[in-house]
N, C-alpha and C positions, 0 to 999 in steps of 0.2 A: 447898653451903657455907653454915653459916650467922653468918659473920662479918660485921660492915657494914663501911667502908670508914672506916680510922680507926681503930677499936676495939681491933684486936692482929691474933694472926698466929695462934694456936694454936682450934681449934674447940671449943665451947662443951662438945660431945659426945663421949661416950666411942665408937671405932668399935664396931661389929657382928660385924667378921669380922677374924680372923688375914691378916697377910699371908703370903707363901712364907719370908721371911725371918724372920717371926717366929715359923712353928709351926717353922724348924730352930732358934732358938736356945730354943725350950720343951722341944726332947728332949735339948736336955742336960740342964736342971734337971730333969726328969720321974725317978721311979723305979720304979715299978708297971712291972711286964708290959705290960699293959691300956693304959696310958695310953701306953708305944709304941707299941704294936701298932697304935692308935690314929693316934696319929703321923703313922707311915709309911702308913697309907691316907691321909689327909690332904694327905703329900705325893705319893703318886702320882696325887691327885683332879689338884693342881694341875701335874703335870708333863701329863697326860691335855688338860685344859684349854690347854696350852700349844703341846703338838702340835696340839690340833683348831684353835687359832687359824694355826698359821701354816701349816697344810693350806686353811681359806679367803681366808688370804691368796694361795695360790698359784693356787688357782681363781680367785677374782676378777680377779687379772692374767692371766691365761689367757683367760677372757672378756672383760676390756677390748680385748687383741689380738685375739682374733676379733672384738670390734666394731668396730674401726676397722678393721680388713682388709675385712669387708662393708661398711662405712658406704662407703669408696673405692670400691667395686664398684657399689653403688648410685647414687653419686652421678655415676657413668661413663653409668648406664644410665637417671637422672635428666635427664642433659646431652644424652643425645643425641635425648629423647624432646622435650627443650624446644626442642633444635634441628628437628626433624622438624614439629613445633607450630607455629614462628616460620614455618619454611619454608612450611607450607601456608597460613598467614595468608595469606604475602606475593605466594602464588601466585591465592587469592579478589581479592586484594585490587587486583592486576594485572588480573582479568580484567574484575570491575566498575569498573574508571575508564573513562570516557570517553575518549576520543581527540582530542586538540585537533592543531590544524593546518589545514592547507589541507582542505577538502572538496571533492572533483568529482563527487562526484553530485547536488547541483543543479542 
């Protein structure tokens, strides 16, 4: 955008590109052959466009569920690896402490 804040609301620049709405209201004005013909490739770039967008939209949530279905599974096999970890700590950890109490072998 290259408005500053304050300044207005409408941008400085003319756009670049048609939108979908505005290459259908140009084939009405349009008369030539050519320049439908035109047209209508135009608008099936952007119907083309429209499918391939919401074909990645449906892969993308397709792979978010399979990453959270695996993330769960991992984090299952995360859990029990840190429990297995804690537990053998706690098993060294038993075995070098000393022993306090009575002694009878003096």
């Amino acid at each position: 955008m290259t408005l500053e804040n304050g300044k207005g609301q409408h941008s400085k620049f003319l756009p670049f590109a048609f939108t979908e709405q505005g290459i259908a209201m140009l084939s009405s004005v349009l008369s030539s052959k050519k320049a439908v013909q035109m047209n209508i490739q135009i608008i099936r770039a952007f119907v083309l466009i429209r499918q391939s967008n919401i074909q990645n939209n449906y892969i993308n949530l397709k792979l978010k569920q399979l990453e959270t279905h695996y993330n769960k599974q991992f984090d299952d096999v995360f859990e029990a690896i840190n429990y297995l970890m804690k537990k053998d700590t706690l098993a060294k950890q038993q075995i070098e402490r000393k022993k306090i109490g009575f002694n009878t072998n003096d």
